[in-house]
Structures are given as structure tokens and as C-alpha cells.
C-alpha positions in Angstrom: -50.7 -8.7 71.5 -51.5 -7.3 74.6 -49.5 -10.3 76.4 -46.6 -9.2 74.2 -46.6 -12.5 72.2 -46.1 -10.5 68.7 -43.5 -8.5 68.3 -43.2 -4.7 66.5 -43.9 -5.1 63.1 -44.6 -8.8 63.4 -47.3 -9.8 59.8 -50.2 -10.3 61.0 -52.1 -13.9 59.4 -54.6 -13.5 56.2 -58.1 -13.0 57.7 -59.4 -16.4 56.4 -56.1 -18.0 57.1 -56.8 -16.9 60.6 -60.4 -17.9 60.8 -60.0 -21.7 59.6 -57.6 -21.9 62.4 -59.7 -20.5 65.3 -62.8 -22.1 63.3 -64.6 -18.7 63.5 -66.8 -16.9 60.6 -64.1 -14.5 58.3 -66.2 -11.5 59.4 -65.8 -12.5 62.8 -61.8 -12.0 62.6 -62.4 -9.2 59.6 -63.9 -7.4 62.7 -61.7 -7.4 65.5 -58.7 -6.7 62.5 -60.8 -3.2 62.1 -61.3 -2.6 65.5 -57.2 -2.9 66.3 -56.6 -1.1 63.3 -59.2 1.7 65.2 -57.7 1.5 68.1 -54.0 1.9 66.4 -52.6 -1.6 67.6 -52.1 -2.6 64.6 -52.0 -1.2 60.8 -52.9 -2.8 57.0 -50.6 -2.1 54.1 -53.2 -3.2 51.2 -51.8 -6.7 49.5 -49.0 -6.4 52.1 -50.9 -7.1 54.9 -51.5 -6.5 58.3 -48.4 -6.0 60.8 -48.5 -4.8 64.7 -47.5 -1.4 65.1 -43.6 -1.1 65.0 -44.1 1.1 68.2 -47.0 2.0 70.7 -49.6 5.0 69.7 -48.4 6.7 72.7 -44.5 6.6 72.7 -43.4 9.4 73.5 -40.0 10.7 71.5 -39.6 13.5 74.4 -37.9 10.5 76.6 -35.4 10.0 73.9 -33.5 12.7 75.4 -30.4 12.9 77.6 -30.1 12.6 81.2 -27.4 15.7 81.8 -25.1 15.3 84.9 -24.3 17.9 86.8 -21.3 20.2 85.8 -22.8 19.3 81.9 -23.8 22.1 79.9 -27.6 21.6 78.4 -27.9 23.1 75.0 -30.8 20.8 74.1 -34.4 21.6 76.0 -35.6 23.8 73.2 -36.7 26.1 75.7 -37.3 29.9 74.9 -34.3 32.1 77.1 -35.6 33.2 80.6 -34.4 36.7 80.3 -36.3 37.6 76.4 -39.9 36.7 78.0 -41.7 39.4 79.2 -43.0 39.8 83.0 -46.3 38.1 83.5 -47.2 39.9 87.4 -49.3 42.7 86.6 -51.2 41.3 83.5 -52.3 38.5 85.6 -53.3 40.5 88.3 -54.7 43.0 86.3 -57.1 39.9 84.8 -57.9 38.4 88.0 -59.3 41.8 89.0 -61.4 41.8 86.3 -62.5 38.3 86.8 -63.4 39.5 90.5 -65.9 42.4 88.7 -67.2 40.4 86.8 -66.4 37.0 86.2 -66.5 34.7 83.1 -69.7 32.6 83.3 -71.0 29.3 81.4 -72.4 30.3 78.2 -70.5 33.7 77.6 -68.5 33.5 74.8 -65.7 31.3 75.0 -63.2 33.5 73.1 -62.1 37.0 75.0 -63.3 39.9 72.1 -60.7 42.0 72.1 -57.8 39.2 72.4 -59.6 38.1 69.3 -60.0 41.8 67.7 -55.9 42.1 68.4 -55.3 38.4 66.9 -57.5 39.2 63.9 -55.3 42.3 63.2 -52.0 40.7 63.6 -53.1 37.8 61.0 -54.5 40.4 58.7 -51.4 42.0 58.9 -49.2 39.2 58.1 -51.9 38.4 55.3 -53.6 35.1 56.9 -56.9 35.0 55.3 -60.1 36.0 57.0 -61.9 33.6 59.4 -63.7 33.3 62.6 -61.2 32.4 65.6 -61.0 29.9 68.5 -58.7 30.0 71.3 -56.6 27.0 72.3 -54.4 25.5 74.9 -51.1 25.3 72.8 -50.2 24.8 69.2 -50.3 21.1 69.7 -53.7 21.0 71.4 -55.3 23.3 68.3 -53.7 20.5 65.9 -55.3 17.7 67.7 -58.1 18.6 68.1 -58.2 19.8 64.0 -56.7 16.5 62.7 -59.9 14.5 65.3 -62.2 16.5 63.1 -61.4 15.7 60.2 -59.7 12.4 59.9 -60.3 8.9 60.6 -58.1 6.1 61.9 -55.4 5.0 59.5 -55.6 8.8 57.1 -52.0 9.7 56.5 -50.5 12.7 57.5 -48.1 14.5 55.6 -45.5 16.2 58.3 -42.3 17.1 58.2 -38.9 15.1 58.4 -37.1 15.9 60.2 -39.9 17.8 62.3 -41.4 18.2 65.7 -41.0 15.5 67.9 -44.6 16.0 69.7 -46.3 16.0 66.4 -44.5 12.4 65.4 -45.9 11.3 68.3 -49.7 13.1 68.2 -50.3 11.5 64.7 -50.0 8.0 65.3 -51.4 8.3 68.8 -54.8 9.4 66.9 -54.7 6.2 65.1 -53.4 8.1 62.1 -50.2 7.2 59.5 -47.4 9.7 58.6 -45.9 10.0 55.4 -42.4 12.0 55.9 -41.6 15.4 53.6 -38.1 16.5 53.6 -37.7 19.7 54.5 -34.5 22.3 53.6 -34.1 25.9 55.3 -37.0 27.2 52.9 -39.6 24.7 54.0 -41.0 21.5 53.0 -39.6 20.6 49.4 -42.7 20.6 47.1 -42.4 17.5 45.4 -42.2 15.5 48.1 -45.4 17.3 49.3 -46.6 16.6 46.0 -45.4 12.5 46.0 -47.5 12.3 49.8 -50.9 13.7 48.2 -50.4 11.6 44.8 -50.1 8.7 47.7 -53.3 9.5 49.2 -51.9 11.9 52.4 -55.4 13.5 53.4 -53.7 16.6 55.4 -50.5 18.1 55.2 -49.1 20.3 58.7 -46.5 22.9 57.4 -44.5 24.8 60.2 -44.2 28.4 58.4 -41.4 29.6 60.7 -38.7 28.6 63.2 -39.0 25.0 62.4 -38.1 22.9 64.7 -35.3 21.5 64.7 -34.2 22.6 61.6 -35.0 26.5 62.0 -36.8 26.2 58.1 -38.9 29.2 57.3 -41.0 29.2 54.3 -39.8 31.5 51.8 -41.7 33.2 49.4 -41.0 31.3 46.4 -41.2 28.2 48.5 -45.0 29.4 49.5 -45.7 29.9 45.8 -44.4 26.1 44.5 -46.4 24.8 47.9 -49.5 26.5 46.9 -49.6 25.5 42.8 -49.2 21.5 44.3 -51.9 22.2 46.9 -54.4 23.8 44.0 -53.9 20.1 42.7 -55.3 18.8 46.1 -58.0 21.2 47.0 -60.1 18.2 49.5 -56.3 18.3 51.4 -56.5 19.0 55.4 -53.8 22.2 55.1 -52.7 23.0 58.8 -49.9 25.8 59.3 -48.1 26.2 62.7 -47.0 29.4 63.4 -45.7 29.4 66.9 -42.5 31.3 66.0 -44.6 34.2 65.9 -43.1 37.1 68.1 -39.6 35.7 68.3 -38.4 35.5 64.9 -37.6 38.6 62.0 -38.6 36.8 58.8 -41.6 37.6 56.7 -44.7 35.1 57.0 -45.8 33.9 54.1 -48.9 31.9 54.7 -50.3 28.7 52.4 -54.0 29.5 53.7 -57.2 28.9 52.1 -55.5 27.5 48.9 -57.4 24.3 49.7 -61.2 24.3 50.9 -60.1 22.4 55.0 -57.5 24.9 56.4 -56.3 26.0 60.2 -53.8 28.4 60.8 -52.3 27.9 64.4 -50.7 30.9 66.4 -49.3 29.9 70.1 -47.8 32.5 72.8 -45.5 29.6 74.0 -42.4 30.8 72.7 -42.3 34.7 72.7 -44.1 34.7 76.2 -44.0 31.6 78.4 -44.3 28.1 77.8 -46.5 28.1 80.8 -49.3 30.3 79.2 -50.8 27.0 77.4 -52.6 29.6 75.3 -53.3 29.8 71.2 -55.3 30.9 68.6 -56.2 29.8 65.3 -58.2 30.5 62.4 -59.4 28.7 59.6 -62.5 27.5 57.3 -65.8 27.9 59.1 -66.5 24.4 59.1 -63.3 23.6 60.7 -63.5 26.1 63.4 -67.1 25.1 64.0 -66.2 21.9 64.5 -63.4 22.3 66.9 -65.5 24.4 69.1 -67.9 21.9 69.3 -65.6 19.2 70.4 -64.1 21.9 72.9 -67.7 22.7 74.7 -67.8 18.6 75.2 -64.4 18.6 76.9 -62.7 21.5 78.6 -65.6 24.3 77.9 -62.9 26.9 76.9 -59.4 27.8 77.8 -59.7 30.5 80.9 -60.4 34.0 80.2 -58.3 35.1 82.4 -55.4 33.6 81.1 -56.6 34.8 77.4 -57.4 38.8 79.4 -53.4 38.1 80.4 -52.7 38.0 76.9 -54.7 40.7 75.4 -53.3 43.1 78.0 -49.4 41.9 77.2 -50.4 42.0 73.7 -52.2 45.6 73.8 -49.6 46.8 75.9 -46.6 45.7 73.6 -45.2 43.9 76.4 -42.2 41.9 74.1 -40.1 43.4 72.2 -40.1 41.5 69.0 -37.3 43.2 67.4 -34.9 42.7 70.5 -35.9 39.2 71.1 -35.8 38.3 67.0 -32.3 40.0 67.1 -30.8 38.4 69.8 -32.1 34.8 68.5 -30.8 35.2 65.1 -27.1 36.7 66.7 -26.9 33.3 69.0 -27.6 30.9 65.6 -25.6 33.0 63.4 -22.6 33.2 65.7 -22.9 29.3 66.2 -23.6 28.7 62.7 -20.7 30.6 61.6 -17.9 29.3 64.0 -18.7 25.9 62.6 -18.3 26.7 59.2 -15.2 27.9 60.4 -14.7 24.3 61.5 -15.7 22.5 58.3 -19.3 21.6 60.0 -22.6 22.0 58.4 -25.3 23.2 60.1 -28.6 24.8 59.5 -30.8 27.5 61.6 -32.6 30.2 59.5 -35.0 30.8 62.1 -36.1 30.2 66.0 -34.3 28.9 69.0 -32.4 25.9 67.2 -29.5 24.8 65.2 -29.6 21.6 63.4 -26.1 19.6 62.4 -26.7 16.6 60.1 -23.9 14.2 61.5 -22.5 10.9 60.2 -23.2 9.4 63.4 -26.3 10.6 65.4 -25.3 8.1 68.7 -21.6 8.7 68.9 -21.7 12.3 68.4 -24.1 12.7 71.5 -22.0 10.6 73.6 -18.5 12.5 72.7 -20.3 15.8 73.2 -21.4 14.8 76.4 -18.7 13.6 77.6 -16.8 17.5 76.6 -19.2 18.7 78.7 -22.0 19.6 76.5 -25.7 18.0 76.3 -27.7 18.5 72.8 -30.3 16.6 71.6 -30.2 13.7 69.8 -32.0 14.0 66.4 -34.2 10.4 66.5 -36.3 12.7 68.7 -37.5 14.6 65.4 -36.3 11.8 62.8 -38.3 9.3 60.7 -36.3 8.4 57.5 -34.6 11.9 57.4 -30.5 11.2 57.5 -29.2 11.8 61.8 -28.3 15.3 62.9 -28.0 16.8 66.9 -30.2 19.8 68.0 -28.6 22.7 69.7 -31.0 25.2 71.4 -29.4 28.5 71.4 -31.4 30.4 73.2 -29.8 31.3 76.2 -26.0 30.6 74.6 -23.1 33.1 75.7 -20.9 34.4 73.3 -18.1 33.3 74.9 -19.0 29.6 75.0 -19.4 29.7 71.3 -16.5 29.0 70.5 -15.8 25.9 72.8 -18.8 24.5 72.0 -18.2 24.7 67.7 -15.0 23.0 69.0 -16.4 19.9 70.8 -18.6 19.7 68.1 -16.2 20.0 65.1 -14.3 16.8 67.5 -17.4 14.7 68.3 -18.4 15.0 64.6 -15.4 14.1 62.9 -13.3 12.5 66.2 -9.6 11.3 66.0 -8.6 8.8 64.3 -7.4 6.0 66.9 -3.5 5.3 66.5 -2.7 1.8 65.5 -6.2 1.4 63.0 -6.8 2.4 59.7 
């Protein structure tokens, strides 16, 4: 494999088959066939066999983007707007000074007090239930490190489809399986969550609000359906990703504790700097425990200074959620509303994004492109979920609105070419 003799996918032989050819002992092969399937080289489909991994654990779908020219208008980064995050300067600086008083040492607690005191009362306030609290480097970081600690090569994940193109990629880079769950703009539909457990799915990562790129938020009758097939699964790994928090102005409606493993993630990514690398999450003792753990063996704890940054923009209402929320949901609703206009579907309830399902994912990047406009292409954040094109809104002028829903309308459903049927 590693020569690249076997292709993607490629069956691998029957163990014994395999070990009457190299005239080795079956437990011999048996072996190395567990230690590939450890190491995610290769997986086993029961009866069906053993095939090489159609794709490397670490591919990553962030380079199945767009090179935009210059003069090209990028609509597809996913990145927050400049101008809604709040100033950094003086919370830094006011946490360096402390740091220069009296600076974090090895063994003090590795979670700042009061940034945990404020994080506490914002989740009791959105009704997350009670729990002690770690703090992370990222949403992404928190669910790595929560999946590690509870899974084992070749568990299935139930995530969404289509769904966040770093988590795709995290799964089977831990040596773990996905099993895709449709999602519409209330969340992921319940019986496909349903079908994934009844398969044998061991965790399920639910995004509560600002999907991306679909913009889903769980509603509450969604939460309620979600929770009644979760009480059926109570040993299911529930994870909930909440890094819309701060930029969005629709209700949460958390899933936690309905089943006895749970985490829910908060990140400051979005509402105040990619940059930050900071989150928080709560969840079961056990699981926080455990993640803690892991953390002492590797980074220690993410800085206190960064988390005193935090507390201060936090305790000092630094963003202006309303604003922010606001002008997000103007930018998708505007969008959203001059395709309609245009006879094109498209789908943003929540967040930075807008998702168009298109007939055809490769051509419509291409045309749009070449009127000027770069959006992402939707194998980023696909696995069996029909093709779309993500448009980040964040930083989108009224006035190109309308140009844009036009190049769109064009690339989607382009001329017919005179002289063909």
C-alpha cells in the first residue's frame, strides 16, 4: 500500500486466502489486517471484506477550494466580517499586565475562574445543563480530543451531510467511520439520526446553530423529536457544537444530558476572532475528566492570558450580539430573497453562509468564476448529500446583491447553446 500498488477502495484478499499465499500462520496476516485497520489504512465491512481506504485519513477537504484571481470577488472563505469583531488591544494588554503581577504557573488551575463563572452563566442561561468546564483551543480541538476519549478505531460517527468540512476530515483521520445524516434548515432529520444508531453509530455531533454550510439551527420541535430517538440510545457519544454563539438571534435549544456521554462545545472563533483559538465546553464528569487528562499530557492548558482576554471582552460586553446577529441575518436574507426572485433555491437560517443545492456542483463554480465571483464548491462539506455552492455573506454589500443573485441564477440554470437540443 504504502508503494501505492492498491488502489482506493481496492478489496483487500480473505485472511486465509492471503496466508496460504505468503505461507504464513492466519493470525499472522489476521494481525497486521488489525493493525492497518488501527492505523486507518484500511477498513472491514463484515462479510464484505476488507478494502483500502477510498482516501487518506488525513486529506484535507479545505484544499478543495478555489484559487481566486485577482479582480475575482471571494464570497467563499467562511470567514466572520472584519468590521463586526470587536477590538482585541486593550483586553490583551490588560491580561498581559496581569500575567506580569502575577503570572500563571504549572499546577494552577488550568481553567481561568471567572472566564468559567461568566461561561457557566451564559449556558445556564441558554439552559445547557450543569457541568464542570474545560477550556479548549477551538471547537474542533474540544471535539477531538472528546471523540479520542471515547471511541476506538473503526466506531462510526454520526455527523452531518452536508456538514463541516474540518469535521469530515477529523473523523476518519482518528481512524473512525462516518455515517451521513441529512440535515434541513431545522437540523439533523431524526430518522436518519435514528437509522445511524439502529446501525451501530456510537456518537452523534449535532451543530445547534449556524450550520455550516447550510445555516440549519435546531428548532425546538426538532430538539424534542432529536431527544425521544436519543432516550432510545442512552450509551450514544452526544456532542453539540455551538460556535454560532454570539453571532446569530435564534433561540438555543440544546440536546444535553439526554444520553449518559455528552459535550457541549462553545468557541469565540466566530463572534470574536478566528485567531483567539479559544473554547469551552461542558459535559458529563467523566467526559470532562478525561479530556483534561489527555490535555495535562500534551499542551498543559490553553494560555490564561488569552482565556483573561476573553473574560474581560466577555465581562465588558465587548460585541454587540444584537448588531452583529442583525446585520448577518440582513446579508442572508437579502441574498436569499433576490434569488427567489430568480427562481433559485437556497437555504441560510442562520450564521455567515448560504447554501444553493445546484444540478451541477462543477459547472456552476466554473461559470461563477468566470462572472467574477468565487464561492465554494460544496464537495468541501458533501458525502452522499446531493451538490450545492457555499456563499459566505459576511462581509457582502447591498449593492452587489443583486449582481451576484444574477450570475448565480446564470451559472445555475446557463443558456441553452444555439444549434443543440
Amino acid at each position: 500500500m504504502g508503494a501505492g500498488e492498491l488502489s482506493p477502495g481496492q478489496l483487500l484478499p480473505p485472511m486465509r486466502e492471503l496466508a496460504t499465499e505468503l505461507g504464513v500462520n492466519p493470525n499472522t496476516v489476521a494481525a497486521a489486517y488489525r493493525t492497518l485497520r488501527e492505523r486507518a489504512v484500511i477498513e472491514t465491512a463484515g462479510r464484505r471484506g476488507s478494502r483500502v481506504r477510498p482516501k487518506p485519513a488525513t486529506t484535507g477537504r479545505e484544499h478543495i477550494r478555489v484559487d481566486v484571481p485577482e479582480g475575482v470577488r471571494d464570497v467563499s472563505n467562511g470567514n466572520p466580517d472584519p468590521a463586526l469583531l470587536p477590538s482585541l488591544a486593550q483586553a490583551f494588554a490588560a491580561a498581559a499586565e496581569q500575567s506580569d503581577r502575577q503570572p500563571v504557573m504549572y499546577g494552577d488551575d488550568p481553567v481561568e475562574p471567572e472566564l468559567a463563572r461568566l461561561a457557566r452563566a451564559g449556558l445556564d442561561a441558554d439552559g445547557v445543563p450543569d457541568g464542570p468546564l474545560a477550556a479548549v483551543s477551538g471547537s474542533l480541538d474540544a471535539i477531538e480530543r472528546i471523540l479520542a476519549v471515547h471511541l476506538k478505531p473503526g466506531d462510526v460517527v454520526a455527523v452531518e451531510d452536508p456538514g463541516w468540512g474540518g469535521l469530515l476530515d477529523l473523523v476518519p483521520a482518528l481512524g473512525l467511520r462516518t455515517a451521513p445524516v441529512r440535515v434541513d434548515d431545522e437540523g439533523p432529520l431524526p430518522d436518519d439520526v435514528r437509522r445511524a444508531l439502529e446501525s451501530g453509530a456510537r456518537a452523534l455531533i449535532v451543530t445547534d446553530r449556524a450550520q455550516n454550510p447550510t445555516g440549519a439551527a435546531v428548532s425546538a420541535t426538532r430538539a424534542r423529536a432529536l431527544r425521544s430517538v436519543l432516550r432510545a440510545h442512552p450509551e450514544t457519544l452526544l456532542i453539540e457544537d455551538d460556535h454560532g454563539h454570539g453571532i446569530v438571534d435564534l433561540p438555543l435549544h440544546p440536546l444535553a444530558e439526554v444520553t449518559r456521554s455528552w459535550a457541549f462545545v462553545r468557541s469565540a472563533a466566530k463572534a470574536y476572532g478566528p485567531d483567539l483559538r479559544l473554547g469551552v465546553f461542558t459535559g458529563d464528569a467523566v467526559t470532562v475528566d478525561r479530556v483534561r487528562g489527555r490535555q495535562r499530557l500534551g499542551p498543559g492548558w490553553v494560555s490564561r492570558i488569552t482565556q483573561e482576554a476573553v473574560r474581560r471582552l466577555w465581562a465588558e460586553g465587548a460585541l454587540d450580539t444584537p448588531t452583529v446577529a442583525a446585520a448577518y441575518r440582513a446579508r442572508r436574507e437579502l441574498l436569499i430573497d433576490a434569488l427567489a426572485a430568480r427562481g433559485v433555491e437556497a437555504h441560510g437560517r442562520s450564521g455567515l453562509n448560504v447554501w444553493i443545492p445546484v444540478p451541477d456542483e462543477t459547472g456552476a463554480v466554473a461559470r461563477l468564476l468566470h462572472s467574477g465571483w468565487a464561492v465554494a464548491p460544496g464537495a468541501r462539506f458533501r458525502m452522499s448529500a446531493p451538490p450545492g455552492i457555499r456563499i459566505t455573506v459576511a462581509t457582502l454589500a447591498e449593492h452587489e446583491t443583486g449582481p451576484l443573485a444574477d450570475a448565480v441564477a446564470s451559472a445555475v440554470r446557463p443558456a441553452p447553446v444555439r444549434g443543440y437540443v
